[in-house]
N, C-alpha and C positions, 0 to 999 in steps of 0.2 A: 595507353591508347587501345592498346586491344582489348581489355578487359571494359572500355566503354562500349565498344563497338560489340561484344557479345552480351556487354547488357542491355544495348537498343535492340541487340536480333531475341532475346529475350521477350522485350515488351511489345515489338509487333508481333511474337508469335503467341502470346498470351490476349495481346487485342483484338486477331481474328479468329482467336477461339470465342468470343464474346456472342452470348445469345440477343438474337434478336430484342427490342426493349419490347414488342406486344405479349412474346412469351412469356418475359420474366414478369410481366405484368397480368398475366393468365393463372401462372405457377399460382404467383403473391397470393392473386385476390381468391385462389382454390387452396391454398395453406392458412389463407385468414381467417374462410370459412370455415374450414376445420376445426380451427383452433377453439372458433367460435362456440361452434354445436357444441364441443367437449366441454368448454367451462358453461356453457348454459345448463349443461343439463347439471355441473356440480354446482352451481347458485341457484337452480328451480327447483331441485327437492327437497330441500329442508325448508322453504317455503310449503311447499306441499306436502309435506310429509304430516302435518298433522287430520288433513283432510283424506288423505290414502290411508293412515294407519284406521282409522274412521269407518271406511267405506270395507277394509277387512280386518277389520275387526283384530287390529294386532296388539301382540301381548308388549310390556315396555321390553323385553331383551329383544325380540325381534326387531321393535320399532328402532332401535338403538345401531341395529345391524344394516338396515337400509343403508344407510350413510357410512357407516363404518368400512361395511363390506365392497362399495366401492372405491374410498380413498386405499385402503389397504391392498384390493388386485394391481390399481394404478400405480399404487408408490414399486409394490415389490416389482412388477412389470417391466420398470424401464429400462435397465441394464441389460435384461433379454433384446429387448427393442432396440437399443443403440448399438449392441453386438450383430443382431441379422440384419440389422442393415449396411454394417459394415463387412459382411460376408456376401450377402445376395442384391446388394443395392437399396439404393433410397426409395425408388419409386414402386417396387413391388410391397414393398412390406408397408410402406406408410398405408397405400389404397389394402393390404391384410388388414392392418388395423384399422381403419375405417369400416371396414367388412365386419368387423369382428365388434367392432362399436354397433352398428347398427344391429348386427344381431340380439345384440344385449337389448339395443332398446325395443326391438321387438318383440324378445322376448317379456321384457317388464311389461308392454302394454297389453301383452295378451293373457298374463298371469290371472289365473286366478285363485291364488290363495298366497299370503306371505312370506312362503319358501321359497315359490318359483320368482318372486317379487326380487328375494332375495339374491336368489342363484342369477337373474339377469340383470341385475346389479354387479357381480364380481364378474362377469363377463363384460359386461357395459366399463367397468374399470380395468379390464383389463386390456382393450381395445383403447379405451382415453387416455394408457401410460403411454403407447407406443403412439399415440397422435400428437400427445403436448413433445414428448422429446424428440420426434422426427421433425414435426414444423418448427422447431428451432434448430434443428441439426441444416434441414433443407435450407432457409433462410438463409444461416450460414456458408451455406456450397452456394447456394445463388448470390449472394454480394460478397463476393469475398473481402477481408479487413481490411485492403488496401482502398478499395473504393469506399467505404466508411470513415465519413471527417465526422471526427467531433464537435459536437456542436454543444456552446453553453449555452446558446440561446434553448435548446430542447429540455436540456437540463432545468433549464429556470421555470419551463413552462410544465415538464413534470412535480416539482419543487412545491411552486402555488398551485396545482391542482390538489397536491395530498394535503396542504395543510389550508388550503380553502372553507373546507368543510367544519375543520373541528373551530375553525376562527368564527363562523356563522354560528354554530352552534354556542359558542361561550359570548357572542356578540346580542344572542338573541333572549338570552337569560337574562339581560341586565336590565 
């Protein structure tokens, strides 16, 4: 009996911690964004990248580093990232690393010559480690697991999306 009664004062004291729904709905659609730019700019360059190597005139080791030099600041990056934000908080360092993303990409657009192209690229990746693992750290402190049902209906709907494509493709050969 008593151990119910201190699991009810539990869950009303966890329910009026609960943020507002326009907040967490401010947070989302400003963590979705993020999330967004970050993997845009990693699917826009190597599209692009034969038209920029082009425009300066770059040798294939550089041209090769473009892309390299960014997945590699982003990969080694993130464990820094998930540590200071477990020391200084979420919200300071995620908006650092968007800081720090943006500088990169400011830096690359004002480069002019392939080095500098380069150098704000491994800045630009080092700012997009600590954004992809924050916005899913964040997401996770904003819905916590207990408010997460499973659902197989989502499942099914991611399921036929990934194998959609290659069934079109082998459907349209014949």
């Amino acid at each position: 009996m008593i151990d119910q009664a201190s699991a009810m004062a539990d869950t009303k004291s966890i329910e009026s911690r609960q943020r507002p729904a326009m907040s967490i709905l401010l947070a989302f659609v400003a963590l979705c964004l993020s999330i967004f730019l970050v993997a845009l700019d990693t699917v826009l360059i190597p599209t692009a990248l034969p038209t920029i190597a082009l425009s300066f005139n770059i040798s294939d080791s550089l041209y090769v580093w473009i892309g390299s030099a960014y997945l590699l600041a982003n990969a080694a990056s993130v464990p820094l990232w998930g540590k200071l934000s477990d020391i200084f908080g979420r919200k300071p360092i995620i908006l650092t690393a968007n800081t720090i993303f943006l500088a990169g990409s400011i830096l690359c657009a004002l480069s002019k010559d392939a080095t500098t192209l380069v150098a704000g690229r491994v800045v630009q990746g080092f700012g997009g480690g600590g954004v992809v693992v924050l916005v899913h750290v964040c997401v996770s402190d904003i819905f916590p697991i207990r408010s997460v049902v499973p659902s197989p209906t989502r499942a099914t709907y991611v399921a036929v999306a990934l194998c959609d494509q290659p069934y079109r493709t082998c459907a349209c050969r014949r």
